[in-house]
Every structure is written in structure tokens, then in C-alpha cells.
C-alpha positions in Angstrom: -9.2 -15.2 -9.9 -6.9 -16.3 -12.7 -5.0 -13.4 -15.0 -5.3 -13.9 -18.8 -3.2 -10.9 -19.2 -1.1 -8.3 -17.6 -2.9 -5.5 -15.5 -1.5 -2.4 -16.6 0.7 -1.4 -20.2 3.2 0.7 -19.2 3.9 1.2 -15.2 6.7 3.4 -13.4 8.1 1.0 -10.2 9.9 3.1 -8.0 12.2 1.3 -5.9 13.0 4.0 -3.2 16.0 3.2 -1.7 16.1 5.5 1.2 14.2 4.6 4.6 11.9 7.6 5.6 9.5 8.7 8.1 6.0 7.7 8.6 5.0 11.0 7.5 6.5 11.2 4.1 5.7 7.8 2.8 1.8 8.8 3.1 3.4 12.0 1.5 5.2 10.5 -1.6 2.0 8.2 -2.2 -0.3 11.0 -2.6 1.9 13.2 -4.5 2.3 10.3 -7.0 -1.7 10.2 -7.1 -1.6 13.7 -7.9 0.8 14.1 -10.5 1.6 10.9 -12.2 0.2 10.5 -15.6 0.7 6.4 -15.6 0.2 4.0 -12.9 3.0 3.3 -10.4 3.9 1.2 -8.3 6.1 2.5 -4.9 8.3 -0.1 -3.2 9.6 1.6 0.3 10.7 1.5 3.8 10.6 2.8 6.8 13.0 4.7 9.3 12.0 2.6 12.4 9.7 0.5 13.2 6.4 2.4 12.8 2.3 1.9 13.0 0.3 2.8 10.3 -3.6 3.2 11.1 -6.5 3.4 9.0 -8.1 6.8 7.8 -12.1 5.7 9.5 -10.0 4.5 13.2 -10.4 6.3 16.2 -6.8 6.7 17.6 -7.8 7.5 21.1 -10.1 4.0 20.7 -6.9 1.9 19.9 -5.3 3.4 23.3 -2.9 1.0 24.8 -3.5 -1.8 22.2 -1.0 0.1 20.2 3.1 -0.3 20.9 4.8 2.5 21.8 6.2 3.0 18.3 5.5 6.4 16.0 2.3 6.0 14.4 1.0 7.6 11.4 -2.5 7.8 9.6 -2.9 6.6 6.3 -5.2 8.4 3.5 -6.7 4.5 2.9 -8.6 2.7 4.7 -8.2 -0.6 6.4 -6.9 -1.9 10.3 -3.6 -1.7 12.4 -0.7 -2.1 10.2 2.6 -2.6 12.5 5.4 -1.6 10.2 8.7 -3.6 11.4 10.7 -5.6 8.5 7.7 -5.9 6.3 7.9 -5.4 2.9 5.7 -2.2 2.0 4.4 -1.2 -1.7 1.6 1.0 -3.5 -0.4 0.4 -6.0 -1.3 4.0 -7.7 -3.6 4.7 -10.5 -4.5 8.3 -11.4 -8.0 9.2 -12.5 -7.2 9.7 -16.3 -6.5 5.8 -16.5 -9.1 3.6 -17.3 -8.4 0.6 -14.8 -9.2 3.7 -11.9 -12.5 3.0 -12.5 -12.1 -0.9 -11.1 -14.8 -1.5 -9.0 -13.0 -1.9 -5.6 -13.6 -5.2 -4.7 -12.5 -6.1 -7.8 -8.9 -3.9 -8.1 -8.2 -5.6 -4.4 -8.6 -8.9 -5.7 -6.5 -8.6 -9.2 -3.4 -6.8 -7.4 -3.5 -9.9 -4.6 -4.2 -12.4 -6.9 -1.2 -11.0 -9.0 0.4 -10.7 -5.9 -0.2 -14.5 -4.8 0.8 -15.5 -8.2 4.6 -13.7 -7.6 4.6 -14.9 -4.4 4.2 -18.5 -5.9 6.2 -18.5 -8.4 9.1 -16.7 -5.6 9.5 -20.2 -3.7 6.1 -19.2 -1.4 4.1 -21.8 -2.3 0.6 -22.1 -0.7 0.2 -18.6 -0.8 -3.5 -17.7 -2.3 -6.8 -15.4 -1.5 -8.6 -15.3 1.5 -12.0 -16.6 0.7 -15.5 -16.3 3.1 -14.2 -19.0 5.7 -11.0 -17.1 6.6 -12.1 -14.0 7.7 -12.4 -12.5 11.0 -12.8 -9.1 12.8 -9.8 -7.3 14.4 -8.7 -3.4 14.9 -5.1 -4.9 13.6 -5.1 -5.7 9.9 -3.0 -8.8 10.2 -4.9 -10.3 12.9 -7.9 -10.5 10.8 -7.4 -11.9 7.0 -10.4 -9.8 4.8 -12.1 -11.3 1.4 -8.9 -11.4 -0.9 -6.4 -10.8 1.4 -3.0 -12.4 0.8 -2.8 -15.6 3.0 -1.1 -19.0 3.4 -2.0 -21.4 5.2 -4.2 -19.8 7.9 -1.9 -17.3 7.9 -2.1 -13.5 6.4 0.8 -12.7 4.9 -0.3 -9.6 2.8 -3.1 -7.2 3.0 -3.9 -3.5 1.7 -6.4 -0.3 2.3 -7.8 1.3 -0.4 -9.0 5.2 -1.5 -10.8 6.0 -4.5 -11.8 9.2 -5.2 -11.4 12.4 -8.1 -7.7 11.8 -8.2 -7.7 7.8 -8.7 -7.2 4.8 -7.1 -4.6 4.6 -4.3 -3.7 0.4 -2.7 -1.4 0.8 0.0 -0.3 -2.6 0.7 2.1 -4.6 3.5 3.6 -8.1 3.3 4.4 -10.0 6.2 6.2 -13.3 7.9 8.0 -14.4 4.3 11.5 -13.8 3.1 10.8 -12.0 -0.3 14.5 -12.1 -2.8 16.0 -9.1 -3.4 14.5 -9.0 -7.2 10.7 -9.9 -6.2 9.3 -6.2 -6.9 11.2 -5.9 -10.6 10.0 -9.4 -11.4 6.7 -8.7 -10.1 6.3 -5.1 -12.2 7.7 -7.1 -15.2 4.5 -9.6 -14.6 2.0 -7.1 -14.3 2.9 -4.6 -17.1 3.9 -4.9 -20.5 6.6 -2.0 -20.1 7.9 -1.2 -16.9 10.1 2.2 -16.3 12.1 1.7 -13.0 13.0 5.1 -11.0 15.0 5.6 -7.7 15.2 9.2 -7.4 11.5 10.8 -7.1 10.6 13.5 -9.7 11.4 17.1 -8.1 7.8 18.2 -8.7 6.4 15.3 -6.7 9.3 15.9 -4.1 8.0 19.1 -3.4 4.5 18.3 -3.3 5.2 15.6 -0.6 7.2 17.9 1.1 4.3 20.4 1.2 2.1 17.1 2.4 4.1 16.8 5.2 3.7 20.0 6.2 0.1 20.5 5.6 -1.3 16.7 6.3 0.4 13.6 7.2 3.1 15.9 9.8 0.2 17.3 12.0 -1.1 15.9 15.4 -4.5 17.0 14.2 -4.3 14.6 11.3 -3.2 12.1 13.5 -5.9 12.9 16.0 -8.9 13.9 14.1 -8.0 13.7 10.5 -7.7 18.0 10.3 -5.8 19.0 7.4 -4.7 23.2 6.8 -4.8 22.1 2.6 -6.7 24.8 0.7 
């Protein structure tokens, strides 16, 4: 899929500078969900090197397939996502915006094929969609490219999971096994958007909502276990 024109008018991009926990990036991600009234995209990192599991997957399933790192679940869906020097952004649309209503298949491919584009045009050459003779089955995302994942060559550089629902559109998205340059998110957000606001320090409303995320969701063995939640 070719773009004709950018994605999205006006976007936040927060660059957060600050490595956190596996528990308050699924945090911030939501609470942007919740409260933004524009689409954002969330460039961040992680503390330590960290695993990041699907909201359908049976933790006690994935057993001793998984490395003894801190694992989190994610709100999306999608595989295994081993988070250790990758490069990890969100795509976040609230509900009041009309491109939240993108039929899913369709939002995945536009942000990868965007995504492919700055990828491209970053020195990545050969970087382009997964198509019906690339894919395979695996518990671990980047063991098994999907339709429209990121990939070059044969191999998957860039995938996402997806959750669509009341409050919007949330794409939570990795990419792996290139060297991105420092400037690749702002250049990408500049692509993709006609204006692009660029914050580093998050809103204190949406600070306390993750905060209150943490402590009610993502923080909890039972979400980790069985997906419980104690939100009213």
C-alpha cells in the first residue's frame, strides 16, 4: 500500500526520555487512550530487558519457553515480544477521531507501510510488508512475520498488537535487528502528520491515571496471570 497523503493532521509524539518499568509503559499507553483528545504517537524504553505478552496468551502455556526476564501483559493483542535494545512506539487514536474507526487490518497495514516507507528512506533499504508467502505460526511475535508485518528480507524487523474498542484504537509496536538514527521518530511524525507537537514530560492528568493503572492493572500478578483487574 502506497500513501497519497499523510495519516493523521495534527499528532502529539512523545519522545519519553526516561526508561521505565514494564508496568508503566502499558500504563502511560492507556492513559493516553483515555485522555488524549488527538492521536499520539509514544516513543519509549525500557528499564531492563523485559517480555511483553499478548493479552489472549496463556502465561502458564509459555512456561519455560520464556527467559527469565520480568514479563508484563499488554492490553493488545499479538505473540511474545522480548524487549532488549528494540526500538518500542505506539500508535494511539482515541474514539472521537475519525481514523479510530479504521478497519483493523487496514490501520495495521497503513502504520507499517508508513513505517516501511521511513525505514527506507533511513538507509534500511529492502524493508517492506509481509505478504501471504511470509507468514508462519509462532507463540513469539518475531519468530513468525504476520500479513503486513514489517520485514526485510526474510527477516521481521517490526511488528505490533492491536486493541480497538469504546476508547479508540491502541498499536503497540516493536522494531527489531536495525540501527534506527537518533532523529528517525521526529522525521517519521513529521511524515505522517501535517502538524506534529513534540512533548517529553507526560501531562500530570495522564501521570496520574497511569499511576492509578499500575496500581489497579498492569502492577498485579492476577493481571499477569489471569488478566483480573480491581478497576471499577
Amino acid at each position: 500500500m502506497i500513501r497519497s497523503a499523510p495519516l493523521f493532521d495534527r499528532l502529539i509524539l512523545h519522545l519519553d526520555p526516561v526508561p521505565h518499568d514494564g508496568a508503566w509503559n502499558m500504563a502511560v499507553d492507556q492513559a493516553w487512550l483515555e485522555n488524549s483528545d488527538a492521536p499520539v504517537v509514544r516513543v519509549y524504553d525500557w528499564d531492563r530487558a523485559t517480555v511483553s505478552i499478548g493479552y489472549a496468551q496463556n502465561l502458564t502455556k509459555l512456561g519455560d519457553a520464556l527467559p527469565g526476564w520480568p514479563v508484563v501483559r499488554r492490553w493488545t493483542g499479538g505473540g511474545v515480544v522480548l524487549h532488549d535494545n528494540d526500538e518500542t512506539y505506539s500508535v494511539i487514536v482515541p474514539a472521537a477521531h475519525a481514523w479510530a474507526q479504521t478497519r483493523p487490518l487496514d490501520s495495521y497495514e497503513l502504520i507499517h507501510a508508513a513505517l516501511a516507507e521511513g525505514l527506507n528512506a533511513a538507509g534500511m533499504a529492502g524493508c517492506r510488508l509481509a505478504g501471504p508467502d511470509d507468514l508462519i505460526e509462532d507463540a513469539f511475535c518475531f519468530v513468525a512475520p504476520a500479513l503486513h508485518d514489517v520485514v526485510r528480507g526474510k527477516v521481521k524487523i517490526a511488528g505490533a498488537g492491536q486493541r480497538r474498542g469504546k476508547l479508540g484504537l491502541l498499536h503497540q509496536g516493536s522494531v527489531q535487528q536495525v540501527v534506527m538514527p537518533p532523529d528517525f521518530w521526529t522525521r517519521w511524525a513529521a511524515g505522517i502528520a501535517k502538524e506534529v507537537t513534540v512533548v517529553e514530560e507526560l501531562p500530570p492528568q495522564i501521570a496520574a491515571r497511569a499511576e492509578e493503572l499500575v496500581q489497579k492493572r498492569y502492577g498485579l500478578p492476577g493481571w499477569l496471570s489471569d488478566r483480573e483487574d480491581v478497576l471499577g
